[in-house]
N, C-alpha and C positions, 0 to 999 in steps of 0.2 A: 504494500500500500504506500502512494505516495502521502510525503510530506505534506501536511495545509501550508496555502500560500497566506501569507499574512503579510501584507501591503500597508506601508506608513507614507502618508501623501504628507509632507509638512509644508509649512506657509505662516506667514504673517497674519493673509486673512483679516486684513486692514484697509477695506472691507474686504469681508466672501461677496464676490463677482458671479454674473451666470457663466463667466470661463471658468473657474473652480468648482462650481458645481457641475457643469459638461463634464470636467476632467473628474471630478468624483465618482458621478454616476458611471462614466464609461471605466472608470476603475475597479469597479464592482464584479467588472467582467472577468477581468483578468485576474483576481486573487481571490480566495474565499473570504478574506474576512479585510476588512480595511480600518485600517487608524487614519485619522485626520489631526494630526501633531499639530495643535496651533503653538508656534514660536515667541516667545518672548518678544527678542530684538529689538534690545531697546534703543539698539543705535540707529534703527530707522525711524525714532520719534512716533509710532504708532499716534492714531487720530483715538483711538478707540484704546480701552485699558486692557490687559487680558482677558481678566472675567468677561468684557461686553463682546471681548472677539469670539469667544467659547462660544456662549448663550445665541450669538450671530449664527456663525456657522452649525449649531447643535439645530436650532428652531430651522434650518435651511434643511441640516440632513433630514429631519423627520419626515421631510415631504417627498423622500426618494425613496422609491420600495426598499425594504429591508432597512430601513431608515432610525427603526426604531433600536437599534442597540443591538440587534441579534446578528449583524454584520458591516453595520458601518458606527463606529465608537468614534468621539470628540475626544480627545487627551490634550488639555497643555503640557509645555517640556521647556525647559530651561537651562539643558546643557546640550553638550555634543551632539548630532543630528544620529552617528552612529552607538552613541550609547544610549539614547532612548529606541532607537530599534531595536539594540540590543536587550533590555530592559523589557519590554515589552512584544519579546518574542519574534519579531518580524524577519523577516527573511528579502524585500522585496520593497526597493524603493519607489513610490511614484513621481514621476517628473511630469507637469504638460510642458510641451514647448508653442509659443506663440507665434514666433517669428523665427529667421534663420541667427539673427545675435545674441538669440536665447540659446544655440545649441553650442556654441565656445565656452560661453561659462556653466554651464551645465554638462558638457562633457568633461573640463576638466574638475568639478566638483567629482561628478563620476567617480574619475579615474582616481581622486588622494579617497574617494569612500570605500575603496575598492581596496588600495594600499591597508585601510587600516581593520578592514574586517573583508576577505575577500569570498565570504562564504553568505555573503547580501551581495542582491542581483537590483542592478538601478532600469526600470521600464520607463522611456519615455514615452507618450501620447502627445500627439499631433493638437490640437486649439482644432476643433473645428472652423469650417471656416467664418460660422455668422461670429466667433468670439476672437478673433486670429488679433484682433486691436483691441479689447479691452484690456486695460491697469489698473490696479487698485489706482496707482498714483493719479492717474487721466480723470478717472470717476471722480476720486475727492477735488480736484480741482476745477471740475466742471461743477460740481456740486456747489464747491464753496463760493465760486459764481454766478451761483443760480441757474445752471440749467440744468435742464431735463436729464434725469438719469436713469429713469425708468426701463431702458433699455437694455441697462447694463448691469443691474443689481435686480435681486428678488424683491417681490414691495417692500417685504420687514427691513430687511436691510435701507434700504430706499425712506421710510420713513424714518428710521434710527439717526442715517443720516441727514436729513431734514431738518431734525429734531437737533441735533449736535449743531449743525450752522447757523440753527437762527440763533442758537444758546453762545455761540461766538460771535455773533452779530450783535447782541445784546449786551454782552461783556465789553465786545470793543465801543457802542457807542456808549457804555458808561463812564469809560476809563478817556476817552476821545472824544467828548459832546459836539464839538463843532467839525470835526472830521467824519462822521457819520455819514451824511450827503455827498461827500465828495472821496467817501474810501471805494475802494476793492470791490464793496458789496451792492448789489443790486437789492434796494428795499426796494421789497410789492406790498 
């Protein structure tokens, strides 16, 4: 009998996009049981804190068959990418790739994940192509400029975010009363 494939897709997930959730579900196919490692990385100044990345992503998996915990689990992780798959049993890295500049640093990630536990296999998936241009980074900046991002997040997320903008919209014209009108931000 073979081994269970156990697959750890990690990410920031600042926001989960409908390209992470594409690359989720079609990950579902390829391993029997799937972790969603949401990352720390506090050195990308995340928009969102961990717990709301979790809760984000957690409230997104349930809506994808087997969603509820009997083969796709939400885990935060806060050290090495390869000792949390360690850790948590996995065998089997998930990669999407979106573009062809995604596949340089993500091969060579690959290849030092490989160096240092060579008995983990790293699967890339393709970005479909209606997602091949979404970024977390693109979203929160259209967002924080008011526009439409419905296209690219699931509603919760999409209102979560809504909700976060107008709450820095509101801070800065406290902190900035007469710069309000003439900031960054698009008041409707």
């Amino acid at each position: 009998m073979s081994q269970a494939r156990t697959g750890v897709y990690p990410g920031t997930f600042d926001p989960v996009t409908n390209g992470h959730v594409d690359i989720i579900t079609r990950a579902t196919r390829v391993v029997d049981r799937l972790i969603v490692g949401v990352a720390i990385n506090a050195g990308k100044e995340p928009l969102f804190s961990l717990g709301e990345r979790v809760d984000m992503v957690s409230e997104v998996v349930a809506d994808i068959p087997n969603g509820d915990g009997s083969r796709i689990v939400v885990v935060p992780f806060d050290n090495l990418l390869m000792e949390f798959v360690d850790s948590i049993g996995g065998n089997v890295i998930i990669r999407g790739l979106r573009v062809v500049s995604d596949f340089e640093y993500e091969f060579q990630m690959a290849g030092m994940n490989t160096c240092l536990n060579p008995e983990v296999e790293t699967v890339f998936l393709m970005a479909s192509e209606r997602n091949q241009f979404i970024a977390s980074r693109f979203v929160k900046e259209i967002g924080r400029l008011g526009g439409d991002i419905s296209h690219f997040v699931p509603p919760r997320v999409k209102e979560r975010l809504c909700r976060r903008f107008e709450g820095l919209r509101q801070a800065e014209r406290l902190t900035q009363p007469g710069r309000a009108a003439a900031g960054p931000y698009r008041v409707s």
